[in-house]
PDB file with one MODEL, atoms N, CA, C and O in Angstrom:
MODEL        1
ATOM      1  N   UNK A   1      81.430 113.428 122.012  1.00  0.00           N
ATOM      2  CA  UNK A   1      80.388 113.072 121.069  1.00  0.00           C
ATOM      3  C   UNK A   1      79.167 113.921 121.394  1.00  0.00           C
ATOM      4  O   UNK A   1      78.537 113.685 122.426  1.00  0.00           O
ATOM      5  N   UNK A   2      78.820 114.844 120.613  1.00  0.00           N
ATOM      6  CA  UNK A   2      77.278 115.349 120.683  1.00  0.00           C
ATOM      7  C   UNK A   2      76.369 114.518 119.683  1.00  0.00           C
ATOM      8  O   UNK A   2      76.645 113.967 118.618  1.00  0.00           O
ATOM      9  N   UNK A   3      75.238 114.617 120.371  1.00  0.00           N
ATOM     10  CA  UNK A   3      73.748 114.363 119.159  1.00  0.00           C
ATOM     11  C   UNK A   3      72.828 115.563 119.409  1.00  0.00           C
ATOM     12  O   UNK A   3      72.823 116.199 120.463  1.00  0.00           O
ATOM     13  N   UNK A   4      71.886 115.869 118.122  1.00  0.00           N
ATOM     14  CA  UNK A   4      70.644 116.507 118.104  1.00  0.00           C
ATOM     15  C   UNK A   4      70.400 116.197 117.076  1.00  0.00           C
ATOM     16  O   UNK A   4      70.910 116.418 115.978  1.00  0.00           O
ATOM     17  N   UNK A   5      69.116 115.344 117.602  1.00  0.00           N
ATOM     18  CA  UNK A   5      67.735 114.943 117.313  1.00  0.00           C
ATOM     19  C   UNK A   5      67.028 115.450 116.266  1.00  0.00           C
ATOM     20  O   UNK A   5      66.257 116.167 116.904  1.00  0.00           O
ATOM     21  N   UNK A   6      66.638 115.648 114.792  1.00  0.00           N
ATOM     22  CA  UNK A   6      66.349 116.202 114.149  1.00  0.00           C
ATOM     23  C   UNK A   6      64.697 115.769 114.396  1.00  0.00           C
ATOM     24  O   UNK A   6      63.820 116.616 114.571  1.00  0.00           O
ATOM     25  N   UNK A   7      64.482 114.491 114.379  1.00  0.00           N
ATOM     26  CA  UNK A   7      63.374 113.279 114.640  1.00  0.00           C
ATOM     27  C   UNK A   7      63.062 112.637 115.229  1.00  0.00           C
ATOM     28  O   UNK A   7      63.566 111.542 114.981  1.00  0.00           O
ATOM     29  N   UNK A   8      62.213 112.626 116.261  1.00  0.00           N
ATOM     30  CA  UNK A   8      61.728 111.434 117.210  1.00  0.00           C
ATOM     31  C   UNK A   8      60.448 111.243 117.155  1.00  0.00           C
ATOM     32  O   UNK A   8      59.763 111.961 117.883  1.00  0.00           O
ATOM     33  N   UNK A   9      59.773 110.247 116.297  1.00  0.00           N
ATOM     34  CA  UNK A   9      58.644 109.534 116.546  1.00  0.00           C
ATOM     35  C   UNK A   9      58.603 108.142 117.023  1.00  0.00           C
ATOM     36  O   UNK A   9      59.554 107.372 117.160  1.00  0.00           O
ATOM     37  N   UNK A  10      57.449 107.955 117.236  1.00  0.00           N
ATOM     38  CA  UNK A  10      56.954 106.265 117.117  1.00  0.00           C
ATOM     39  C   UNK A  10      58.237 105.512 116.489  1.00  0.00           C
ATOM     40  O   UNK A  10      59.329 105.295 117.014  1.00  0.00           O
ATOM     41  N   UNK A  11      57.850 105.244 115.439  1.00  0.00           N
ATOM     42  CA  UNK A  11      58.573 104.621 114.526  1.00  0.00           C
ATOM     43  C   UNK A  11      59.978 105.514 114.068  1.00  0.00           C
ATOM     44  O   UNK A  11      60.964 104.787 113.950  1.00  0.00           O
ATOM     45  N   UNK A  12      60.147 106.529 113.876  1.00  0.00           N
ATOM     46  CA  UNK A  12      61.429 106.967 113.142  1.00  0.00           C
ATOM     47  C   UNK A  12      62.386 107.802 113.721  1.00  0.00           C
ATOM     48  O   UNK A  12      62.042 108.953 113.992  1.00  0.00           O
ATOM     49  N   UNK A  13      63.475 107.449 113.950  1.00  0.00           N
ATOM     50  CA  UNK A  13      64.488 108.326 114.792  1.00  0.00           C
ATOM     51  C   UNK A  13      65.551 108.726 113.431  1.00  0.00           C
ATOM     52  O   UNK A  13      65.937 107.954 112.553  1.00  0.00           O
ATOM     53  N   UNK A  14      65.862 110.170 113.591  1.00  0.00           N
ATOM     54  CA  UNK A  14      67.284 110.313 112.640  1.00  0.00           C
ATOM     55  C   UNK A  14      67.925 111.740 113.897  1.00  0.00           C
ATOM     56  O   UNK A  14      67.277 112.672 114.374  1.00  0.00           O
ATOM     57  N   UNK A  15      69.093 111.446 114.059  1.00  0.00           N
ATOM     58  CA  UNK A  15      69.878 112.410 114.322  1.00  0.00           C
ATOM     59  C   UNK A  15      71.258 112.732 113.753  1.00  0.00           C
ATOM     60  O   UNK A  15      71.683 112.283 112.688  1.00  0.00           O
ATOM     61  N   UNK A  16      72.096 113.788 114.804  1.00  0.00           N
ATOM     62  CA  UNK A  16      73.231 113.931 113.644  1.00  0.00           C
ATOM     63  C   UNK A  16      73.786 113.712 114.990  1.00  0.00           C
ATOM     64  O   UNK A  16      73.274 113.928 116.088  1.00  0.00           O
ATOM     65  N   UNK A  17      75.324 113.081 114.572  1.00  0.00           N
ATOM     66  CA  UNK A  17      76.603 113.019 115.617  1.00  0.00           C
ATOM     67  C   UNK A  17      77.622 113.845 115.334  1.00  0.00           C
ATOM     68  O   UNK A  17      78.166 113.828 114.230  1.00  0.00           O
ATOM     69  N   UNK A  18      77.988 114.665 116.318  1.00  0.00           N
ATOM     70  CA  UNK A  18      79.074 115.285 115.575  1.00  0.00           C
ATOM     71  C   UNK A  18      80.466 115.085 116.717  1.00  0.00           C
ATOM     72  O   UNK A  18      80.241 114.922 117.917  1.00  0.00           O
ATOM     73  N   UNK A  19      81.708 115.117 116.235  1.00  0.00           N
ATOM     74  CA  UNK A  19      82.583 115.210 117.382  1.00  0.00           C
ATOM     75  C   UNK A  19      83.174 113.495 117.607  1.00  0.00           C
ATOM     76  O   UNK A  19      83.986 113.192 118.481  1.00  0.00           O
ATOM     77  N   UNK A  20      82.545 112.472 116.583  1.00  0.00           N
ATOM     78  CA  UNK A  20      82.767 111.181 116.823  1.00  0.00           C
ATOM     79  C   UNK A  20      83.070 110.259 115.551  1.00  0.00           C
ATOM     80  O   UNK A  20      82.403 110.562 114.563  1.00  0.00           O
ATOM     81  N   UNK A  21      83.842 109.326 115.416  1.00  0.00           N
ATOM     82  CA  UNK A  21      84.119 108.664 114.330  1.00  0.00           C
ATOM     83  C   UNK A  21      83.067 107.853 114.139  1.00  0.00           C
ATOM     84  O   UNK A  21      82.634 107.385 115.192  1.00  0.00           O
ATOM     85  N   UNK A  22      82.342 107.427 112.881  1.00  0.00           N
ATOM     86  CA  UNK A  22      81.748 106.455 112.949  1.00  0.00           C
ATOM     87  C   UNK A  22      81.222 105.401 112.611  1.00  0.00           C
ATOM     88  O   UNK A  22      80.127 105.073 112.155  1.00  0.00           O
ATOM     89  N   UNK A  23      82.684 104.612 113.055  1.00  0.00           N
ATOM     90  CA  UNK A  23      83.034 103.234 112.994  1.00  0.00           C
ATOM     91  C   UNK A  23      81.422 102.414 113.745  1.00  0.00           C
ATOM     92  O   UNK A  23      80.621 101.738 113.100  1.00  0.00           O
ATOM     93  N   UNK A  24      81.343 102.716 115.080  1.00  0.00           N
ATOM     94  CA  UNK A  24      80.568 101.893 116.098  1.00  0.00           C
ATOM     95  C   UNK A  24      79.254 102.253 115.271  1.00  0.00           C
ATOM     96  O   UNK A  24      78.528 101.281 115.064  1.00  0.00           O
ATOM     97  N   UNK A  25      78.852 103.369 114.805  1.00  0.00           N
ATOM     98  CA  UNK A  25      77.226 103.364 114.526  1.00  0.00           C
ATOM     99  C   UNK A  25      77.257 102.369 113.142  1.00  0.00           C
ATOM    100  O   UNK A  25      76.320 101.609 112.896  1.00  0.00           O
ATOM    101  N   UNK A  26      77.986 102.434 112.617  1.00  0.00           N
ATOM    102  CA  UNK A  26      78.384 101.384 110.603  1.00  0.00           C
ATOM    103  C   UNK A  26      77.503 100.299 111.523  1.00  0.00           C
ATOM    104  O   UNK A  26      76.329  99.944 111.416  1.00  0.00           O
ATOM    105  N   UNK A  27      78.400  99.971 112.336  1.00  0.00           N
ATOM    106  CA  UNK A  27      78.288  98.277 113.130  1.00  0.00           C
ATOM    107  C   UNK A  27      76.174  98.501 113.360  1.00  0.00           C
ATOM    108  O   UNK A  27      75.202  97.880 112.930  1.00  0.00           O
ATOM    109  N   UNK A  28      76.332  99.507 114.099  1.00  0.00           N
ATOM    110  CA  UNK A  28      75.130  99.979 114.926  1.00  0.00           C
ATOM    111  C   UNK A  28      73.758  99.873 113.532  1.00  0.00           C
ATOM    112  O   UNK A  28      72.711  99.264 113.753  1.00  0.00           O
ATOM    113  N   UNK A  29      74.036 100.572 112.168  1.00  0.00           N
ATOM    114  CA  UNK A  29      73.419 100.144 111.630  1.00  0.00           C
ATOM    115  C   UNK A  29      73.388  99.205 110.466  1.00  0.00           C
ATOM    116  O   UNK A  29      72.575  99.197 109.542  1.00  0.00           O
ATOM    117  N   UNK A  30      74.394  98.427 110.664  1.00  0.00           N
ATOM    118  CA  UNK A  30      74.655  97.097 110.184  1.00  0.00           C
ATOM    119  C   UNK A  30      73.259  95.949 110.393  1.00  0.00           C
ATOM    120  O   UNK A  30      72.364  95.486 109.687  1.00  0.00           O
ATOM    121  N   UNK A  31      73.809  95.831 112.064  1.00  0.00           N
ATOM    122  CA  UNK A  31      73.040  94.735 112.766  1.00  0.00           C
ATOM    123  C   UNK A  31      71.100  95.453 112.619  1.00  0.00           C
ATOM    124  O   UNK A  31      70.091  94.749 112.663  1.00  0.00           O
ATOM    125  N   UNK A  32      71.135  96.677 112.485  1.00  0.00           N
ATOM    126  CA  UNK A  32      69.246  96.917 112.394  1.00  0.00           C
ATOM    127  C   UNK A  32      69.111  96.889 111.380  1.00  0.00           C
ATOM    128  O   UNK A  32      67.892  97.013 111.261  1.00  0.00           O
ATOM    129  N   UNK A  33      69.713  96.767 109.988  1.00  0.00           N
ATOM    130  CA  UNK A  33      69.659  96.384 108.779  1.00  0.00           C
ATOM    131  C   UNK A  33      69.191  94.874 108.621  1.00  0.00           C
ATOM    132  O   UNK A  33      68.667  94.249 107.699  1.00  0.00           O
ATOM    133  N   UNK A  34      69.529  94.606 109.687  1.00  0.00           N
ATOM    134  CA  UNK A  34      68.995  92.663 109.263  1.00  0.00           C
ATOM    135  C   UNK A  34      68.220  92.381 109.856  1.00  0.00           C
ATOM    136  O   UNK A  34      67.887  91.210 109.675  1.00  0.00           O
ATOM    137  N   UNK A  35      67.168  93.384 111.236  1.00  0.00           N
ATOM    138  CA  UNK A  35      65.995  92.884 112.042  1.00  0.00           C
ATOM    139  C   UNK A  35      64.698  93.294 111.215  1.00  0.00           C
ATOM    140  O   UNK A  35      64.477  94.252 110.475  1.00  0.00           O
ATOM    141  N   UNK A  36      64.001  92.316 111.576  1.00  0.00           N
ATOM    142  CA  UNK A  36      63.050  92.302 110.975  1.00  0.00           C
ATOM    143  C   UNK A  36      61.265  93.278 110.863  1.00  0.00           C
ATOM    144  O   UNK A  36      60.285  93.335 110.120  1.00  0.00           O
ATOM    145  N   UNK A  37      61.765  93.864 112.115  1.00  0.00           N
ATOM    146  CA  UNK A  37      61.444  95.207 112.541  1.00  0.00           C
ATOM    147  C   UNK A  37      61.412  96.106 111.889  1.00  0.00           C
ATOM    148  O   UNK A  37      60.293  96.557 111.646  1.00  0.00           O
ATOM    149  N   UNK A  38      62.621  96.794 111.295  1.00  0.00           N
ATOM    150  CA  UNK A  38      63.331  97.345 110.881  1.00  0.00           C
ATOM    151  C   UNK A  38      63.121  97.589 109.460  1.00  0.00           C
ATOM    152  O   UNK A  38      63.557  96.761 108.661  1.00  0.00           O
ATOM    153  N   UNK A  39      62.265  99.028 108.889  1.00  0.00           N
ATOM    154  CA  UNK A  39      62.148  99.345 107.321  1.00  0.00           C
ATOM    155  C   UNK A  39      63.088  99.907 107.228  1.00  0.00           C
ATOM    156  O   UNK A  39      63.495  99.410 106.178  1.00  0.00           O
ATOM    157  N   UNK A  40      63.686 100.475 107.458  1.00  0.00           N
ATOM    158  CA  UNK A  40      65.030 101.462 106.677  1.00  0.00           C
ATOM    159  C   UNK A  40      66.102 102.009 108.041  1.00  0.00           C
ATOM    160  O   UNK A  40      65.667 102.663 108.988  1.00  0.00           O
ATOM    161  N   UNK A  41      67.596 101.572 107.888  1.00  0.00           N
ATOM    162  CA  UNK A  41      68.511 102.076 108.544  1.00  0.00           C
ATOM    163  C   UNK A  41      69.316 102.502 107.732  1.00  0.00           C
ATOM    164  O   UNK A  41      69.435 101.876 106.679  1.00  0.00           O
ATOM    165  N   UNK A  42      70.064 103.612 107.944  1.00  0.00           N
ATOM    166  CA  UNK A  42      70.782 104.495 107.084  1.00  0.00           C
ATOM    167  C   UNK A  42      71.731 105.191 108.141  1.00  0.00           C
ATOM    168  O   UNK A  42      71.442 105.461 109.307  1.00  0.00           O
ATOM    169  N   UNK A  43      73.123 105.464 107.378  1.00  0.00           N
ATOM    170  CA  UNK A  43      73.835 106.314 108.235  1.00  0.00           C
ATOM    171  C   UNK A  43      74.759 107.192 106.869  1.00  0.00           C
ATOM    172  O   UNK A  43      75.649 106.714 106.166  1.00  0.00           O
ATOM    173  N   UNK A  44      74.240 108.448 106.829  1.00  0.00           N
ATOM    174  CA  UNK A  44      74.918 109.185 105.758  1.00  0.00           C
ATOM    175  C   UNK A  44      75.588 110.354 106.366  1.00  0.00           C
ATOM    176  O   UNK A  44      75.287 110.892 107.431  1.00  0.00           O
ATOM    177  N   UNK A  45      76.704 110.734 105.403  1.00  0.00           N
ATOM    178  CA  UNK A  45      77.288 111.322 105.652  1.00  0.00           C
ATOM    179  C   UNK A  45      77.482 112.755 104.778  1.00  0.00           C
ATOM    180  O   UNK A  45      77.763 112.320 103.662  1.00  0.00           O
ATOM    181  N   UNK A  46      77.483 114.055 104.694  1.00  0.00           N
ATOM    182  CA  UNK A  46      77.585 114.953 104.038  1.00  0.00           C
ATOM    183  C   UNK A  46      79.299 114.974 103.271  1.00  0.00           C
ATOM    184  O   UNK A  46      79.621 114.636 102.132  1.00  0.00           O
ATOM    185  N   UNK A  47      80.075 115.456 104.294  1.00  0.00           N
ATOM    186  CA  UNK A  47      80.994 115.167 103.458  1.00  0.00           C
ATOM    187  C   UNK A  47      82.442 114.191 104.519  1.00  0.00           C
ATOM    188  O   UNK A  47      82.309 114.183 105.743  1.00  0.00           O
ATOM    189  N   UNK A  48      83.642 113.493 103.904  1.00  0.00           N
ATOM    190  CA  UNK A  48      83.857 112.406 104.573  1.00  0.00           C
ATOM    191  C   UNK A  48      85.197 113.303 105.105  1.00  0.00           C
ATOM    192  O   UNK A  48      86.042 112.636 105.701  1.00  0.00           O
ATOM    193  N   UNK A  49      85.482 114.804 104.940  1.00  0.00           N
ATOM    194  CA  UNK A  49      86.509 115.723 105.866  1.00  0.00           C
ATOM    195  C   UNK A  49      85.785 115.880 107.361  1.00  0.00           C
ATOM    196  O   UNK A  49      86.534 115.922 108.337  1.00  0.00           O
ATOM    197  N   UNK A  50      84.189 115.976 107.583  1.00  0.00           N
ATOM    198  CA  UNK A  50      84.023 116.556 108.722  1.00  0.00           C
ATOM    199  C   UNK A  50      83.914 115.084 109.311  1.00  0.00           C
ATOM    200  O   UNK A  50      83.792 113.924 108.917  1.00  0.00           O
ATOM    201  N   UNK A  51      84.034 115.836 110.524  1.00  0.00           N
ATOM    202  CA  UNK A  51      83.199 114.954 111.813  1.00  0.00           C
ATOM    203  C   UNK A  51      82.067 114.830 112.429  1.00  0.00           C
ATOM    204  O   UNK A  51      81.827 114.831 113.637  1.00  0.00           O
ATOM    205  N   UNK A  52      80.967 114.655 110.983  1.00  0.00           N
ATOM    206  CA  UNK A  52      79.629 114.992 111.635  1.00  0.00           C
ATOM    207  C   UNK A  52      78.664 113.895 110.531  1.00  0.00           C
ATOM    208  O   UNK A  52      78.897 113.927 109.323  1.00  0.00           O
ATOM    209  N   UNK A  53      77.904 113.233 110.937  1.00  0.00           N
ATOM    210  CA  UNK A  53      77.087 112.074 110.425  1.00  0.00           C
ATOM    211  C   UNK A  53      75.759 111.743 111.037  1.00  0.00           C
ATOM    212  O   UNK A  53      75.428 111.770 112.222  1.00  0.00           O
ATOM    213  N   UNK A  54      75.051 111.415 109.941  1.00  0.00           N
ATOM    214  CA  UNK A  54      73.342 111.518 110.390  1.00  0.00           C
ATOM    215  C   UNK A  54      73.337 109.614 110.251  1.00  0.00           C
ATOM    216  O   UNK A  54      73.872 108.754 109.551  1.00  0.00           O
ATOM    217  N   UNK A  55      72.316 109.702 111.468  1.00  0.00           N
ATOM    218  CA  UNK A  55      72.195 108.520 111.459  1.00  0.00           C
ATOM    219  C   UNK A  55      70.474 107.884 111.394  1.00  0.00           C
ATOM    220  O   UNK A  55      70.023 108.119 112.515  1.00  0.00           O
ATOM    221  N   UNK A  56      69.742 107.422 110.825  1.00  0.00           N
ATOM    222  CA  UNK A  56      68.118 107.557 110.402  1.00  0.00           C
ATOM    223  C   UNK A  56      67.793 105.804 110.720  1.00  0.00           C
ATOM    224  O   UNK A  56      68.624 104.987 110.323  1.00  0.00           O
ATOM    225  N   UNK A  57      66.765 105.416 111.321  1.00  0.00           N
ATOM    226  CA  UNK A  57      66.365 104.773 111.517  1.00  0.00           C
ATOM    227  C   UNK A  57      64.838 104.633 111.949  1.00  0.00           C
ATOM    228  O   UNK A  57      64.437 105.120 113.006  1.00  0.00           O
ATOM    229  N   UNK A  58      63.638 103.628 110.677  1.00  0.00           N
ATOM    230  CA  UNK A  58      62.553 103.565 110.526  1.00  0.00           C
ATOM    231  C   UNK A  58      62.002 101.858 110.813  1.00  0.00           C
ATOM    232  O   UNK A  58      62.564 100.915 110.256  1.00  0.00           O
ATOM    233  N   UNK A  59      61.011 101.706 111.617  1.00  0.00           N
ATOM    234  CA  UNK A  59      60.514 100.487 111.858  1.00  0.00           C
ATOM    235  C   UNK A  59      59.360 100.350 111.335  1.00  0.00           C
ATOM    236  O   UNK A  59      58.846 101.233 110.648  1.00  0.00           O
ATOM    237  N   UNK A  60      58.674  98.956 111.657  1.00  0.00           N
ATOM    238  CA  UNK A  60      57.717  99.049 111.105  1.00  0.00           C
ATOM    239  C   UNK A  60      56.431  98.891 112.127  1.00  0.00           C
ATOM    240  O   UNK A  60      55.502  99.636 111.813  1.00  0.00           O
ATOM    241  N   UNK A  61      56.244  98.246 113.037  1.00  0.00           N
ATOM    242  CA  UNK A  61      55.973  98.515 114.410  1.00  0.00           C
ATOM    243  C   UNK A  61      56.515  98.656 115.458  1.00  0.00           C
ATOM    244  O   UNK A  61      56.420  99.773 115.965  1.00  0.00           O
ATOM    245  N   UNK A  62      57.091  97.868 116.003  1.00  0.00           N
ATOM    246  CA  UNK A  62      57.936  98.627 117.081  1.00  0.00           C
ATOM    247  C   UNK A  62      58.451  99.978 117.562  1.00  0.00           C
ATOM    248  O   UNK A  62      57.827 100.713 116.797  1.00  0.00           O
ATOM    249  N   UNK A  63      58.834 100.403 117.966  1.00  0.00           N
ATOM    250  CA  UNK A  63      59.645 101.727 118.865  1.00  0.00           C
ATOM    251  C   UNK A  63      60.720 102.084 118.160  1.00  0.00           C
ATOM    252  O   UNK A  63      61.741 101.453 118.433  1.00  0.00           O
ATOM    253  N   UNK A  64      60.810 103.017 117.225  1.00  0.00           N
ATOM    254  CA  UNK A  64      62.247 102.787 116.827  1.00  0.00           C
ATOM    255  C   UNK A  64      63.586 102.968 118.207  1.00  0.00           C
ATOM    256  O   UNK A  64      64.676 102.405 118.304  1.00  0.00           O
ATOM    257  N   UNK A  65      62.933 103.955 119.090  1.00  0.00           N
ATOM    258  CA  UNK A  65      64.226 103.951 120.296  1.00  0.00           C
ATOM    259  C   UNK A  65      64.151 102.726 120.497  1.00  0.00           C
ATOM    260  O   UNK A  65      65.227 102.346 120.034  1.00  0.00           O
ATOM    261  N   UNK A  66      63.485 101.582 120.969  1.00  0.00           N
ATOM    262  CA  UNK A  66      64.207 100.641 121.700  1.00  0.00           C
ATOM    263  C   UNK A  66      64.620  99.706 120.873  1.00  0.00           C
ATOM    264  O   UNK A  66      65.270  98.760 121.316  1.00  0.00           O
ATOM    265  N   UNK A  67      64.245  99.830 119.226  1.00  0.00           N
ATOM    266  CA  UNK A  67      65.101  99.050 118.485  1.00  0.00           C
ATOM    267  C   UNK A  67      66.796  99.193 118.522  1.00  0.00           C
ATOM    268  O   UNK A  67      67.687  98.353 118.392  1.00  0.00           O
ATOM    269  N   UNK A  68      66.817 100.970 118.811  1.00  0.00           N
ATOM    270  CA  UNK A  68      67.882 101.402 118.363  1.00  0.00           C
ATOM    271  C   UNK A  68      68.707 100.952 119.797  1.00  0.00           C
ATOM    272  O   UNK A  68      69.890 100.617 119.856  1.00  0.00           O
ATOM    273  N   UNK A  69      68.106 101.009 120.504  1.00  0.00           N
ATOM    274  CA  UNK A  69      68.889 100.786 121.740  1.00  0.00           C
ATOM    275  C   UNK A  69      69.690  99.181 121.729  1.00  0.00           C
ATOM    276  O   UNK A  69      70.812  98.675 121.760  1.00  0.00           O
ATOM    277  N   UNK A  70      68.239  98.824 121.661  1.00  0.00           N
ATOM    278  CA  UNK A  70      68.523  97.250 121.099  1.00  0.00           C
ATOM    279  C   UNK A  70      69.967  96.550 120.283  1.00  0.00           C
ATOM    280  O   UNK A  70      70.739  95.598 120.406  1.00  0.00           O
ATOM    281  N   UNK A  71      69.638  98.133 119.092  1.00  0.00           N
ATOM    282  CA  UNK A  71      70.707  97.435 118.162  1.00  0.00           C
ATOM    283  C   UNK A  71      72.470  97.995 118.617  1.00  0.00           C
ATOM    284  O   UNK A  71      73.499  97.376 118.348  1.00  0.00           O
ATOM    285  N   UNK A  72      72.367  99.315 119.356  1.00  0.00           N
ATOM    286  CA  UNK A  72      73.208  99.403 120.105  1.00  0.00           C
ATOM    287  C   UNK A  72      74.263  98.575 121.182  1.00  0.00           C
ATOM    288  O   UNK A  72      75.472  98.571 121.415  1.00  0.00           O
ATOM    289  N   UNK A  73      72.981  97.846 121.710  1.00  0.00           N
ATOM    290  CA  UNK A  73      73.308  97.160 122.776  1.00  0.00           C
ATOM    291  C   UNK A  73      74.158  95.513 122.398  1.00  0.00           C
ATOM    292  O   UNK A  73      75.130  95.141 123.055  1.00  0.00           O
ATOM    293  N   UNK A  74      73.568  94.701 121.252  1.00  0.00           N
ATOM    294  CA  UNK A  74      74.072  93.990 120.299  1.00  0.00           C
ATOM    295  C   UNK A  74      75.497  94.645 120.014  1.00  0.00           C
ATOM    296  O   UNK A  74      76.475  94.248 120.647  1.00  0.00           O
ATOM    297  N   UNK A  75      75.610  95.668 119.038  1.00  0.00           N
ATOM    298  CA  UNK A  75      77.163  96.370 118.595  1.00  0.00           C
ATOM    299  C   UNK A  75      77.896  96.245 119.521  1.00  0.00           C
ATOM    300  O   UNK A  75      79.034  95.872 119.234  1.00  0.00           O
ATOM    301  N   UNK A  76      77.649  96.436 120.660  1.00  0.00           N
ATOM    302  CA  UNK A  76      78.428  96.512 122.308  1.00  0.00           C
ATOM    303  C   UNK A  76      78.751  95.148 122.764  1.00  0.00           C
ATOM    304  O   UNK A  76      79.570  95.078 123.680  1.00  0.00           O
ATOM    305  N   UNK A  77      78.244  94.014 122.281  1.00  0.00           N
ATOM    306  CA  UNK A  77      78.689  92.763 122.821  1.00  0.00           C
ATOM    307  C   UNK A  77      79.297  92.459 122.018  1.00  0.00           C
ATOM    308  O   UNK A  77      80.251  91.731 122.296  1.00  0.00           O
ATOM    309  N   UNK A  78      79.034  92.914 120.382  1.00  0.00           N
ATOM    310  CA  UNK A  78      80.329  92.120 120.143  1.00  0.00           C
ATOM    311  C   UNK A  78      81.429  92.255 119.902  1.00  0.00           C
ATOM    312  O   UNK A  78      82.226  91.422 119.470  1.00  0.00           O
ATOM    313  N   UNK A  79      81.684  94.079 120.345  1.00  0.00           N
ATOM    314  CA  UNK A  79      82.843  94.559 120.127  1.00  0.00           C
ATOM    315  C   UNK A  79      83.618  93.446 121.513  1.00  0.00           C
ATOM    316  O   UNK A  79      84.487  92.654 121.151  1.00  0.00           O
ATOM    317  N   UNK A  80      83.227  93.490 122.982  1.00  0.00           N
ATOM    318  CA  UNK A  80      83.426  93.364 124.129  1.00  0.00           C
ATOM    319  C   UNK A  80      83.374  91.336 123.837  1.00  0.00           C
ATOM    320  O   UNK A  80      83.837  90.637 124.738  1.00  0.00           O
ATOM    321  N   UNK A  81      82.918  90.801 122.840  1.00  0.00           N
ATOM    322  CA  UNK A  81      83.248  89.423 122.021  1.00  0.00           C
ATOM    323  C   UNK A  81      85.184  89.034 121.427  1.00  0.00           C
ATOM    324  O   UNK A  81      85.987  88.137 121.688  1.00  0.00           O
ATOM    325  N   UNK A  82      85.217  90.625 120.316  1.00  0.00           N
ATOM    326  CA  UNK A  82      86.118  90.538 119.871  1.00  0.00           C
ATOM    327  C   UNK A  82      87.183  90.836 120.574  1.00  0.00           C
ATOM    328  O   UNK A  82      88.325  90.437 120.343  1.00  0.00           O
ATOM    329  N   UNK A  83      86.763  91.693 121.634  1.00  0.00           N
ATOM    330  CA  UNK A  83      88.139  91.963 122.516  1.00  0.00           C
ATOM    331  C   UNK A  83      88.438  90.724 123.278  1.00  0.00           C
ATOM    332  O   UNK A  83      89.573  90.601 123.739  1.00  0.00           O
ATOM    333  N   UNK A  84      87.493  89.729 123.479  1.00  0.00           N
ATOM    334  CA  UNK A  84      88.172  88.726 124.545  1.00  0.00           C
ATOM    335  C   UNK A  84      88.606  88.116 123.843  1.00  0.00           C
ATOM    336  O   UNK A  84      89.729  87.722 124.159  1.00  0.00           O
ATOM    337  N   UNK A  85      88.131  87.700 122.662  1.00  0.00           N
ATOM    338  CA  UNK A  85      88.743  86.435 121.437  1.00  0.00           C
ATOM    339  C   UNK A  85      89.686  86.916 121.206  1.00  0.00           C
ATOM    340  O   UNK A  85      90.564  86.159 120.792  1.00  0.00           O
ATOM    341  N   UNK A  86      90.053  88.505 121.347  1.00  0.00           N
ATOM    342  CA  UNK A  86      91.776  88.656 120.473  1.00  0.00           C
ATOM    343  C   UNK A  86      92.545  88.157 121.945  1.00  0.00           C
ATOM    344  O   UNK A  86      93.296  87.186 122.038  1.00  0.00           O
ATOM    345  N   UNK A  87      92.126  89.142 123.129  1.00  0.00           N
ATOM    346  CA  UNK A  87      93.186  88.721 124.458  1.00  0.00           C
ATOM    347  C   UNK A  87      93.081  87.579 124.866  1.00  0.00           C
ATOM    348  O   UNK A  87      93.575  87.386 125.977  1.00  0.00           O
ATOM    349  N   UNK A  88      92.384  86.321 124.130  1.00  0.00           N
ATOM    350  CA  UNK A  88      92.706  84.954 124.461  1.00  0.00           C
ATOM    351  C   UNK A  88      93.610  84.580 123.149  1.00  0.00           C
ATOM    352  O   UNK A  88      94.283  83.550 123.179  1.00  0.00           O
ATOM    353  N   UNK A  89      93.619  85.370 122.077  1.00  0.00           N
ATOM    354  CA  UNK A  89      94.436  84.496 120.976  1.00  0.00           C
ATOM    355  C   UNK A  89      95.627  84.649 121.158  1.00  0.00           C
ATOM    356  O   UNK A  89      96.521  83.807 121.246  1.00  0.00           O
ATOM    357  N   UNK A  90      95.671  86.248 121.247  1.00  0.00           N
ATOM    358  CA  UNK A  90      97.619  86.490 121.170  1.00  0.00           C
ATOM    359  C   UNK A  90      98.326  86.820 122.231  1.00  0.00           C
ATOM    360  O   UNK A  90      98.110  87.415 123.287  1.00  0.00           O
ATOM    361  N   UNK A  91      99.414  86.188 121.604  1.00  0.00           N
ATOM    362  CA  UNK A  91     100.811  86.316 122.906  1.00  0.00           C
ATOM    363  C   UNK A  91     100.488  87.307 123.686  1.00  0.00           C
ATOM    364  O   UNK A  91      99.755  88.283 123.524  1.00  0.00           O
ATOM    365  N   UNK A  92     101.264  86.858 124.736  1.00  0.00           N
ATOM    366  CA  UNK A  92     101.229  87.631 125.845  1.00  0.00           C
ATOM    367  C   UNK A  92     102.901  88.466 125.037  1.00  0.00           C
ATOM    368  O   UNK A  92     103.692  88.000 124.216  1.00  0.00           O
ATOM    369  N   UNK A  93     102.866  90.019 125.857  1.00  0.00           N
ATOM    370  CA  UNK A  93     103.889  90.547 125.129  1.00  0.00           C
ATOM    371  C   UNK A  93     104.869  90.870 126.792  1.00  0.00           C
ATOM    372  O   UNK A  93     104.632  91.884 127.449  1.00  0.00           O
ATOM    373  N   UNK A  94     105.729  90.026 127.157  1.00  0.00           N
ATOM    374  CA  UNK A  94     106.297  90.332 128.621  1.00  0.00           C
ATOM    375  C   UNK A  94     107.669  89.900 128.220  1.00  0.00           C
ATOM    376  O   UNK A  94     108.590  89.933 129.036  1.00  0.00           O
TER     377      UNK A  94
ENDMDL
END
């Protein structure tokens, strides 16, 4: 996974990912879509053959890094949620 940074202020971070699917950032800007912090999260894509996606995120006071971190850090529990709820639901395969 690479990033570069097109934007880093106060308030507004956008970069591009390239080299990574992206499933985890959807999630990533899912959950900063609903804080209240949070004026505009966006994750666009140029075209849906490559492997390369911008990801933009604007607050309204706060930091946008430590929102983003924030909202990162959220995506990460509940992937590490769903993995225990599945390896407690299903059979064991032995």
């Amino acid at each position: 996974m690479d990033f570069e940074f097109i934007k880093k202020e106060k308030n507004e971070i956008e970069f591009v990912v390239t080299k990574e699917d992206s499933s985890f950032f959807d999630l990533v800007i899912n959950i900063a879509s609903q804080k209240r912090e949070v004026e505009f999260a966006s994750l666009k894509r140029e075209d849906n053959l490559e492997d390369k996606f911008y990801v933009y995120l604007k607050t309204k006071d706060t930091p946008a890094k430590d929102t983003l971190l924030t909202c990162i850090n959220e995506a990460e529990e509940n992937l590490k949620n769903i993995i225990s709820n599945l390896e407690k639901t299903l059979p064991n395969s032995k």
